[in-house]
C-alpha positions in Angstrom: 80.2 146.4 102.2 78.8 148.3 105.5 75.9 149.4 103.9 75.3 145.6 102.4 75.7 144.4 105.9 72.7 146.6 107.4 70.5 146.0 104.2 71.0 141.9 105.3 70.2 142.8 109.3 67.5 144.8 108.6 66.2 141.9 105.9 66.5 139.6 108.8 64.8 141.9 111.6 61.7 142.1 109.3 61.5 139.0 107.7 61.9 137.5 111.1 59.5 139.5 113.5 56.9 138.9 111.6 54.1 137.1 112.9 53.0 133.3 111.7 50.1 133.5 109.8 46.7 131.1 111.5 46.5 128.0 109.6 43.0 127.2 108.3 41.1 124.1 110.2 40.7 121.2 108.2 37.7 119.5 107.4 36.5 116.7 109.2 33.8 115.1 109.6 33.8 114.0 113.1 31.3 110.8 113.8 30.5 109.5 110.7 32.2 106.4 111.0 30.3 105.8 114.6 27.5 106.8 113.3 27.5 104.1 110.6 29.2 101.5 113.1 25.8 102.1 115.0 23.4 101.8 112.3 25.1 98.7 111.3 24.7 97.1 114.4 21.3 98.3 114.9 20.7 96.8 111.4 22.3 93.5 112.7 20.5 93.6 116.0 17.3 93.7 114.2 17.9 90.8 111.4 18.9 88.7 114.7 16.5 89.5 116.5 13.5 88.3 113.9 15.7 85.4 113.4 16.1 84.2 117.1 12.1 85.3 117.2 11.2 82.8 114.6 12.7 79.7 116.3 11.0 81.1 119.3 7.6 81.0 117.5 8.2 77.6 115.7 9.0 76.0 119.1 5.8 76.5 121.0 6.5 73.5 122.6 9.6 74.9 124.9 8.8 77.8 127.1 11.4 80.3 126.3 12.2 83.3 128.9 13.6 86.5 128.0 16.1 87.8 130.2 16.9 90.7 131.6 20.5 90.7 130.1 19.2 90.2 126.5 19.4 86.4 125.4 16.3 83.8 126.0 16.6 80.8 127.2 14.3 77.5 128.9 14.5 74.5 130.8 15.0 71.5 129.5 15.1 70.0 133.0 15.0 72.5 136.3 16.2 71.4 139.9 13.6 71.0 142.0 14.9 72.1 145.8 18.1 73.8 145.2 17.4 77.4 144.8 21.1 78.1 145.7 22.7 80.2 142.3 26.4 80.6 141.6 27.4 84.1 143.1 31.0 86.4 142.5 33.7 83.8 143.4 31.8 80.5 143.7 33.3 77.6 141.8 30.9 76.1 139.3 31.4 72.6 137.3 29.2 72.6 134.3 28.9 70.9 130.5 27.7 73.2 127.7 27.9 72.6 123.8 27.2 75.3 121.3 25.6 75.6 117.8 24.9 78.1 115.1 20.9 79.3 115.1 20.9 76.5 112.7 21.4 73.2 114.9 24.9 73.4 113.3 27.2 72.0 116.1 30.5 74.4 116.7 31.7 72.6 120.1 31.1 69.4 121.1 29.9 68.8 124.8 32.6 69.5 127.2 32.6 69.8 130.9 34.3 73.2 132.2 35.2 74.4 135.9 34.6 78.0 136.3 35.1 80.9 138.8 32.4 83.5 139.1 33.4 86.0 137.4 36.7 85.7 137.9 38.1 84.2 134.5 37.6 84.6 131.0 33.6 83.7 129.5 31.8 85.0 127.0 29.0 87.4 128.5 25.7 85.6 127.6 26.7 82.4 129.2 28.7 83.7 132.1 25.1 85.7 132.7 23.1 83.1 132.1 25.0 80.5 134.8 24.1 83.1 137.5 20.3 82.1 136.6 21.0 78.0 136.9 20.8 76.0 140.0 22.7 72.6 140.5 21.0 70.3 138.2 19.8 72.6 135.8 19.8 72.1 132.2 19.0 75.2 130.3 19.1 75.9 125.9 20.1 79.6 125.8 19.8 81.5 122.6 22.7 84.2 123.0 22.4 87.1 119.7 26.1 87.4 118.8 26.8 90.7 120.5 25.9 88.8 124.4 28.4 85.8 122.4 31.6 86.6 120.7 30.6 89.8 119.1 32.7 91.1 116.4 35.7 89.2 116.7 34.2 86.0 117.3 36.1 83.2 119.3 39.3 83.3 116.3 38.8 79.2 116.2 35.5 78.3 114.8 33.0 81.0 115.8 32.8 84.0 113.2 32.2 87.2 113.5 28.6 88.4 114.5 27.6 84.9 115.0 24.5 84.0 117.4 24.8 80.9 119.3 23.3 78.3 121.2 24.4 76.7 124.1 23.0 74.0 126.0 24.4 74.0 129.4 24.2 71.8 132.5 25.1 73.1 135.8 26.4 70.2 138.0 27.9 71.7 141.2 28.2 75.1 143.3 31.1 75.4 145.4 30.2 78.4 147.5 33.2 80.5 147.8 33.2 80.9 152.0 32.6 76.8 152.1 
């Protein structure tokens, strides 16, 4: 019985000191799925971009301007002395519709009152208010990643959808008035 006792403690000893073997690294394949997320959009940017460009060219009429921030846009009726634009805080009153690159209407005119930056707006025409004066009425064409973007607006905007938006700016409330 003594002797069965040491053969189990000396089991035990060995089988227990000895060292855990290195597990082997898996394979993965790190950045393949961003790497396709990009070339989709690329792809995407590109189709929308001919698109938006061929209602640019049969429009010759309207002077489109391409912004900085990526959307184009022109004047269907510009102020004439106010040079005064909406600034971080300022408290805007406007009325904007928006359609598909179609005509297609998604909202019907409605008249909004904003804060600068301060609440929720969809990039393109929270960027493209800071260009407006009072009295300004502008058509922007937003491509659908300076609109809703992937997720869309979860109402009646879909996903990766351009827009238009036809947008009046009526009054600046400078924020230090």
């Amino acid at each position: 019985m003594k002797h069965l006792l040491y053969i189990l403690i000396a089991t035990f000893v060995l089988v227990g000191c000895k060292s855990p073997e290195a597990r082997m690294p898996e394979q993965v394949q790190s950045g393949s799925f961003l790497k396709e997320s990009a070339e989709r959009n690329k792809k995407l940017n590109e189709k929308e971009h001919e698109i938006i460009q061929d209602i640019i060219k049969n429009n010759p009429e309207k002077d489109y301007i391409a912004s900085e921030s990526g959307f184009w846009y022109y004047y269907n009726t510009k102020a004439q002395n106010d040079t005064i634009q909406p600034d971080f805080g300022d408290i805007i009153n406007f009325e904007y519709n928006v359609s598909d690159l179609s005509g297609n209407e998604i909202y019907a005119t409605a008249e909004r009152t904003y804060v600068m930056d301060k609440q929720e707006l969809f990039t393109g025409l929270r960027e493209g208010l800071k260009l407006m004066s009072e009295g300004d009425h502008i058509t922007f064409i937003f491509p659908s990643q300076k609109a809703y973007g992937y997720y869309g607006d979860e109402k009646r905007i879909g996903t990766n959808v351009p827009l238009i938006c036809e947008v009046t700016l009526n009054t600046i409330t400078q924020e230090n008035d």
